[in-house]
C-alpha positions in Angstrom: 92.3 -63.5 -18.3 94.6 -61.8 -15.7 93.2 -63.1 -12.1 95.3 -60.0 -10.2 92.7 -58.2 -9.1 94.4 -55.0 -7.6 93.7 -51.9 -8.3 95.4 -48.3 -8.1 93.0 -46.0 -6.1 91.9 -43.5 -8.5 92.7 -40.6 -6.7 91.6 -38.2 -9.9 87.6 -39.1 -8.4 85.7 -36.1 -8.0 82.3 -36.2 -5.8 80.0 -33.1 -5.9 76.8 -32.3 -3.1 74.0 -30.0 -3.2 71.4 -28.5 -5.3 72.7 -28.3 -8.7 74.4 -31.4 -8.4 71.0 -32.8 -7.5 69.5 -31.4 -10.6 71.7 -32.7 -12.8 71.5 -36.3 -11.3 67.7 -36.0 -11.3 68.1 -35.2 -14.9 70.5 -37.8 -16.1 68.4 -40.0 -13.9 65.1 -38.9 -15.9 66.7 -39.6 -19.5 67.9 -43.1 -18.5 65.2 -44.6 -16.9 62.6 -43.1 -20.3 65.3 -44.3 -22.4 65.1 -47.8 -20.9 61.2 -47.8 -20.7 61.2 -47.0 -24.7 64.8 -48.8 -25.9 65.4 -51.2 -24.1 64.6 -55.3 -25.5 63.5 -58.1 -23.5 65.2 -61.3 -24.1 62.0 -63.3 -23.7 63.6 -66.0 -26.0 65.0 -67.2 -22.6 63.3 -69.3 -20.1 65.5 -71.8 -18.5 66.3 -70.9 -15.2 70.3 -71.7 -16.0 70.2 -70.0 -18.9 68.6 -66.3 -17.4 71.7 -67.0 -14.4 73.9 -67.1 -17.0 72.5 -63.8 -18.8 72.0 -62.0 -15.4 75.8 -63.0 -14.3 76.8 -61.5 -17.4 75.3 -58.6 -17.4 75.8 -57.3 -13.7 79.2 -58.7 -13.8 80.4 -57.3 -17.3 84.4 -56.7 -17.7 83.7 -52.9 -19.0 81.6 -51.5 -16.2 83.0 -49.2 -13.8 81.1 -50.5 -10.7 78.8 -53.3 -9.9 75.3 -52.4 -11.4 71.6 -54.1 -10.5 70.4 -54.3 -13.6 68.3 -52.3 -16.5 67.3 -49.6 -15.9 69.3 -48.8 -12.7 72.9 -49.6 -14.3 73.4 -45.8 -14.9 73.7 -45.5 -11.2 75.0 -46.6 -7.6 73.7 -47.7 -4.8 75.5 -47.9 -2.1 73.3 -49.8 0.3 72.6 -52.6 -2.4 75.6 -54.5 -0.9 73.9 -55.1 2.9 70.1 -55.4 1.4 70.3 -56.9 -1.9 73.6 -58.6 -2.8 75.3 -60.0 0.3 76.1 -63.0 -1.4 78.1 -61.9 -4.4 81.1 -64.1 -3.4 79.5 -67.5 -2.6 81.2 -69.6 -4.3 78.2 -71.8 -5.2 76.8 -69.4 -7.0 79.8 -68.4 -9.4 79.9 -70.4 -12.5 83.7 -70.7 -13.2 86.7 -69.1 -12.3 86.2 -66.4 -14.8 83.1 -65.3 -13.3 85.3 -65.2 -9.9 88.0 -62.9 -11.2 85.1 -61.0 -12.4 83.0 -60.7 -9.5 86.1 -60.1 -7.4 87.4 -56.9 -9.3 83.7 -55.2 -9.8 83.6 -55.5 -5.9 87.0 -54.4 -5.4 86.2 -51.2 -8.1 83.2 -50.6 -6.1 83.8 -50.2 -2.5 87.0 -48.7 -3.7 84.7 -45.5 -5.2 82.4 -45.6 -2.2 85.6 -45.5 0.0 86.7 -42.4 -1.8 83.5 -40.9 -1.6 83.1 -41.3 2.3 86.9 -39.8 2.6 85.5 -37.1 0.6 82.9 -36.4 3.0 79.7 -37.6 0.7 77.5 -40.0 1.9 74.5 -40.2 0.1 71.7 -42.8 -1.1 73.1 -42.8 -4.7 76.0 -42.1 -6.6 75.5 -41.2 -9.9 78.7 -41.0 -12.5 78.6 -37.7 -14.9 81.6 -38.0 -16.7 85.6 -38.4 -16.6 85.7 -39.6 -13.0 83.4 -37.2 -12.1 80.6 -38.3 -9.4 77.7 -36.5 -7.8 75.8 -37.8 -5.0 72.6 -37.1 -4.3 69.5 -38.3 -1.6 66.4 -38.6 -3.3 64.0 -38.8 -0.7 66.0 -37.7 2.8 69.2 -38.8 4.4 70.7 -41.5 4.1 70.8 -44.4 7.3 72.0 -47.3 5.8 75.2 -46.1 2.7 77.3 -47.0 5.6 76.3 -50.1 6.4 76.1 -51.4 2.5 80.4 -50.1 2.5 80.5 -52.3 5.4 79.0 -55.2 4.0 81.0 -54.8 0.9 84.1 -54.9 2.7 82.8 -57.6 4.9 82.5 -60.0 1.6 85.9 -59.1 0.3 87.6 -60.1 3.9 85.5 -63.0 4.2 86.0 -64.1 0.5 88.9 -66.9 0.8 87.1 -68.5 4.0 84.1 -70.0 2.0 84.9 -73.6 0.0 85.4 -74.1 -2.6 87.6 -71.3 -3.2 88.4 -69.8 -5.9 92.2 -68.2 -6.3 90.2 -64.8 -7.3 88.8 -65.0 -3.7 92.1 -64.8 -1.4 93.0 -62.3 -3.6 90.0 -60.6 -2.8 90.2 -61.2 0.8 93.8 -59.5 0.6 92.4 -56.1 -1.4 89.6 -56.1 1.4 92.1 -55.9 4.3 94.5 -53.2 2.2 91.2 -50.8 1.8 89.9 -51.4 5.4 93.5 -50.0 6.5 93.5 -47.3 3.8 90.0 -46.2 4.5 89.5 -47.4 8.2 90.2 -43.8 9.5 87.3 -42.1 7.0 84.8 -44.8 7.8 85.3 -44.2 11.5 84.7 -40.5 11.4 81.7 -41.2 9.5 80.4 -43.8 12.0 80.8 -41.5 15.0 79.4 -39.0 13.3 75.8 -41.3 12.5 76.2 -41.5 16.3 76.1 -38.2 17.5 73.2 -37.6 15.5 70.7 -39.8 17.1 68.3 -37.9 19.1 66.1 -38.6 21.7 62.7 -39.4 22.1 60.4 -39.9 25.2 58.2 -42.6 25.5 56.4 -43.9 27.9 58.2 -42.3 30.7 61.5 -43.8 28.9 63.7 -42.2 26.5 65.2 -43.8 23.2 67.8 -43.1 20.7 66.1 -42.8 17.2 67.7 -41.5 13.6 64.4 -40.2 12.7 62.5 -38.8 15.8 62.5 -36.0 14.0 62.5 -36.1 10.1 62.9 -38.7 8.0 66.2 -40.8 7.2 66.4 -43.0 3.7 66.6 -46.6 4.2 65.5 -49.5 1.3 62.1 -49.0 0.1 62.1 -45.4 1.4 59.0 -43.6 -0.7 56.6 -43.5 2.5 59.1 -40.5 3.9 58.3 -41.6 7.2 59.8 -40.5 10.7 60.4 -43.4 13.4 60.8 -46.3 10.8 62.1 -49.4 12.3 64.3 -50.3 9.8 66.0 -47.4 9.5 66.9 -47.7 13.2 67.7 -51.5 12.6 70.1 -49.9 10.1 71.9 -48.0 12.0 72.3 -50.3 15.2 73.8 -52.6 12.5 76.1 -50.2 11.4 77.3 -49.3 14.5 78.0 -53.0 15.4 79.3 -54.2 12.2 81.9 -51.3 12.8 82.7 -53.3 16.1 83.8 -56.4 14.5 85.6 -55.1 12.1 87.7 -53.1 14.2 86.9 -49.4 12.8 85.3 -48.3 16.5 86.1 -49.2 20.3 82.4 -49.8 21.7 83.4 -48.0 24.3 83.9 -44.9 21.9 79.5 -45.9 20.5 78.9 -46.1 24.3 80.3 -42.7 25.6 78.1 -41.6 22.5 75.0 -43.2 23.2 75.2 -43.2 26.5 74.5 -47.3 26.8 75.9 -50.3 25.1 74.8 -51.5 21.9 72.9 -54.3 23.5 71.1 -52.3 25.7 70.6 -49.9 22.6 68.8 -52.9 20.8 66.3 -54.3 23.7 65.8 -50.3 23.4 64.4 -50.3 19.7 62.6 -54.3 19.9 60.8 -53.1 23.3 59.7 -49.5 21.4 58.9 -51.1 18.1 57.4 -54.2 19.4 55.7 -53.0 22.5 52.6 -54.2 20.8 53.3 -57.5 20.6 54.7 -57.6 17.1 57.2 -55.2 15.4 55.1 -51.2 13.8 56.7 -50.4 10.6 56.6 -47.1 12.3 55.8 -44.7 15.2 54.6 -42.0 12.9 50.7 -41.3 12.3 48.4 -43.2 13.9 47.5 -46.3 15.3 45.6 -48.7 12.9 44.9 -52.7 12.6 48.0 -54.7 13.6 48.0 -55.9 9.9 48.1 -52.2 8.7 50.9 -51.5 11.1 53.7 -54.1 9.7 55.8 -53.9 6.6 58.0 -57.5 5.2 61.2 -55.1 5.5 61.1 -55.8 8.9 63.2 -58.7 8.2 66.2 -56.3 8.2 69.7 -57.5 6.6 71.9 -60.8 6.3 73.8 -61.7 9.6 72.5 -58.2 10.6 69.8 -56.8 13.4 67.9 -60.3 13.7 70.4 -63.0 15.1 67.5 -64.6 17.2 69.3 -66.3 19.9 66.9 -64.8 22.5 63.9 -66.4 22.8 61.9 -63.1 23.8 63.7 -61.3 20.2 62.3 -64.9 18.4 58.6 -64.4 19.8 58.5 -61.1 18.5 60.2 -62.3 14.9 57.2 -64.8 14.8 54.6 -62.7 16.2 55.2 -60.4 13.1 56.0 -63.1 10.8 52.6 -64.8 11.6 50.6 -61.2 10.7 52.4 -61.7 7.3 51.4 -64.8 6.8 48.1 -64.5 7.6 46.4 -61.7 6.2 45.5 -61.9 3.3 46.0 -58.5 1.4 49.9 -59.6 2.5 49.9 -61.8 -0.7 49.6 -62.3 -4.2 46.3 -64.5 -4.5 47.1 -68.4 -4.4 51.4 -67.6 -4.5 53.6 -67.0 -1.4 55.1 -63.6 -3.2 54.4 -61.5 0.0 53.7 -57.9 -0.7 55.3 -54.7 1.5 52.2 -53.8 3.1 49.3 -54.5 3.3 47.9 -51.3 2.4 49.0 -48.9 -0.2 50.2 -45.6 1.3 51.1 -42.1 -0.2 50.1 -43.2 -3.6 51.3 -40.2 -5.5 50.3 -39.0 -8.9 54.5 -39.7 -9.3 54.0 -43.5 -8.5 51.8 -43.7 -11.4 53.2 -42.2 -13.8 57.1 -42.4 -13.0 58.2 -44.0 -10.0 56.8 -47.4 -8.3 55.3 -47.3 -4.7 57.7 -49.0 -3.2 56.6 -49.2 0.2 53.0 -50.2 -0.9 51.3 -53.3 -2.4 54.3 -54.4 -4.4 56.5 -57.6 -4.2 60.1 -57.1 -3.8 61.6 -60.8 -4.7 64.2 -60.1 -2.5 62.8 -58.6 0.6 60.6 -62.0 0.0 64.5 -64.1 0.0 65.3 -62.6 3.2 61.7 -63.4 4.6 62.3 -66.8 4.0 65.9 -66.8 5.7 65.0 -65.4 8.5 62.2 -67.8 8.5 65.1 -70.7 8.5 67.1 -69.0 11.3 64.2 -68.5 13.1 63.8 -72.8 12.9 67.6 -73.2 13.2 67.9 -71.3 16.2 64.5 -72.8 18.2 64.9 -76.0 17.0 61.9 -76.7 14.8 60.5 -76.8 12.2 58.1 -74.2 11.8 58.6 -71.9 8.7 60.9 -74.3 6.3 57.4 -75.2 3.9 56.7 -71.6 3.4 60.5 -70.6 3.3 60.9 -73.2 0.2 57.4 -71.9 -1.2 58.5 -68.3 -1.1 61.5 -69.4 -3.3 59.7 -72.2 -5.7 57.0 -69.1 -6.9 60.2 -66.6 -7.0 62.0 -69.3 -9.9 58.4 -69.3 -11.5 58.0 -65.4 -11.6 61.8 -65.5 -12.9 60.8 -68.0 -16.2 57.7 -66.3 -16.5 59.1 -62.4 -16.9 63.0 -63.5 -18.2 64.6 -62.6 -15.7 64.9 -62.0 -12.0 62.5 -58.9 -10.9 63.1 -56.3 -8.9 59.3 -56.0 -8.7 56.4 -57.9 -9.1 52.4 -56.2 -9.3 50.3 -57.2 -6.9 48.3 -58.6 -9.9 51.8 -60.7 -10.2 52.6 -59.1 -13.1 56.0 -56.8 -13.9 55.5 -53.6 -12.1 54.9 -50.9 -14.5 53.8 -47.2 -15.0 53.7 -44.6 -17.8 58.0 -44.4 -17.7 59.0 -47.4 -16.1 59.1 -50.6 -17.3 60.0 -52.5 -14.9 63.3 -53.5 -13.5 65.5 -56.5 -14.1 67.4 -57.0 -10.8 70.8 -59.1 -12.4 73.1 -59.3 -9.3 70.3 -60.0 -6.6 70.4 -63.2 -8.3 73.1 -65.0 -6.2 71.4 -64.6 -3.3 68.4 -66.2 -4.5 70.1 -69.4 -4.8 72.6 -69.1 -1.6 69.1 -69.0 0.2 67.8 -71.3 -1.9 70.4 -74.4 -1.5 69.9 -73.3 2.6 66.2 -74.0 2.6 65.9 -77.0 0.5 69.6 -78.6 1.0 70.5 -78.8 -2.3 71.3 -76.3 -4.8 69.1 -75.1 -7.5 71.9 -74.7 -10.2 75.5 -76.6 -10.5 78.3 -75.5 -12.6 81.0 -78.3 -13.9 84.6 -75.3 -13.4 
């Protein structure tokens, strides 16, 4: 196979906004995911955990797609922030299988942040991309705006410019590195209109005689697990802090540029959002609706992205990490009886008539595997960084009962019941989450020092 990874930008990419292009994604949508619920065959003939890697690697990394997919059933379309929440860790080396599977990974990532570059330049920034045809491309936001599409293209170029300076390396990898750089110059300008942009749209709110900076004060903005619609979500705001500093490093914005903006630095804008969020003690899912039990109050998103609003070097930030962390753990209705698979919430909000019958609740009593993954690394920066040992156990049990749920179902889940089952409803079978797999095992050789799968190149 040819390792040359380039690729001419495909400048005959059209993108399309607005209520009929919502319709017709909504639409296309609809027919793939009951096609998938009725069609689609489960390959319960494999168990081995090498064995569903090898099938999952496959399948999300396939020669003859056009972008990087999750899995069945969301392969028809593209998710933008999948790249900061759920596949930072495409490129680690330990989790490619050969050389082959490099190359591979490498040009699906270049193909893909390429389109989403093109689509910011064109001035859509949505939650989902769906393709309709002949390089046609209309983007749509389910739920509301989006606050994290930006930071996923960030992450996704973050891994491409990072790619040679993991060992061992493959030659795919500088490559990639290389591709990064040319689309962060070609694009830089686009991105950085679109990141001041997210910044003169925070508004304020009063609080307590102070006065934040919030995405949502006033209507909702789409993050991951978005269904609850809610104003004054902390991870949304996480989100967009991250952005905004991820920008930084990169070079796309002058912090002075955020600050003239905000009107304070981005350090002072984070003690702003922990000291709102967590003036309870431990960190509200959100300011909207009323107060209720601490429990009722928390959501396991909180753990935010990889290397993103969490870096924990402050002892007061790593009190309030635990303080939450601790709630988690220790309420029951957090759980999936006698497993460490830790559920969103604890309760089960807004459960529609839709959530039964088409769409899962995602922010209620469902297990994400991979909101579960970054738990458990946070957990082990949370030791790293205080110099103990206080989370590793449940860490490593978090990922033991994630491999078991993965030989059990054939696959790794995007969901799991809170019966421990694969999620289902009338039209959707469940999900098969292919390229969150890598992370899974970076995560996994972190918390128990050695990894879970080894390939011979």
């Amino acid at each position: 196979m040819n390792s040359d990874i380039s690729l001419p930008s495909h400048r005959g990419n059209r993108f399309y906004q607005g209520v009929a292009a919502t319709f017709f994604a909504n639409a296309l949508q609809a027919v793939n995911f009951l096609g998938d619920r009725f069609l689609r065959k489960s390959h319960h003939s494999l168990s081995a955990i090498e064995d569903l890697y090898r099938h999952s690697m496959d399948s999300a990394f396939s020669v003859t797609e056009a972008f990087l997919v999750t899995g069945a059933p969301h392969a028809s379309a593209y998710y933008p922030r999948d790249f900061a929440w759920f596949y930072p860790d495409v490129l680690d080396p330990e989790t490619i299988m050969d050389a082959q599977d490099a190359v591979r990974r490498a040009r699906l990532l270049d193909k893909s942040i390429r389109l989403l570059l093109e689509a910011v330049r064109a001035g859509v920034v949505t939650t989902t991309i769906v393709p309709a045809g002949r390089g046609r491309y209309l983007g749509v936001n389910y739920f509301s705006r989006p606050s994290d599409t930006l930071l996923g293209i960030l992450a996704g170029l973050q891994q491409m410019i990072s790619a040679d300076q993991r060992a061992p390396s493959y030659l795919a990898m500088s490559q990639c590195a290389h591709a990064g750089r040319l689309l962060l110059a070609e694009y830089g300008g686009d991105l950085k209109r679109a990141i001041l942009q997210l910044a003169s749209e925070l508004e304020p709110l009063d609080d307590g005689g102070s006065r934040y900076l919030l995405c949502d004060a006033h209507a909702p903005r789409s993050a991951a697990t978005d269904t609850r619609a809610e104003r004054r979500r902390f991870v949304t705001n996480a989100c967009v802090h991250t952005t905004f500093a991820w920008s930084v490093q990169l070079g796309l914005v002058d912090e002075n540029e955020l600050k003239r903006l905000l009107g304070r630095d981005l350090a002072q804008y984070k003690k702003d959002l922990l000291r709102l969020f967590g003036r309870d003690g431990y960190v509200r899912h959100s300011l909207d609706g009323p107060v209720s039990s601490p429990a009722s109050s928390v959501a396991l998103d909180f753990v935010s992205v990889h290397r993103g609003f969490w870096d924990l070097n402050d002892a007061s930030e790593r009190a309030l990490f635990a303080a939450t962390a601790d709630l988690i753990i220790a309420e029951p209705r957090f759980r999936i009886p006698r497993t460490f698979h830790f559920l969103v919430s604890a309760d089960n909000p807004r459960n529609k008539v839709i959530h039964k019958i088409a769409a899962p609740a995602y922010q209620g009593r469902s297990s994400w595997p991979t909101f579960n993954v970054e738990f458990a690394d946070r957990m082990l920066d949370y030791d790293e960084l205080s110099g103990s040992d206080t989370y590793r156990s449940c860490a490593q049990g978090i990922l033991k009962d994630i491999r078991t749920a993965t030989e059990l179902h054939g696959g790794y889940q995007e969901l799991i019941s809170e019966q421990g089952l694969k999620y289902r409803t009338w039209a959707y079978k469940g999900a098969v989450a292919h390229s969150w797999f890598p992370r899974f095992l970076s995560v996994w050789r972190r918390a128990y020092g050695s990894p879970l799968l080894q390939w011979n190149d």
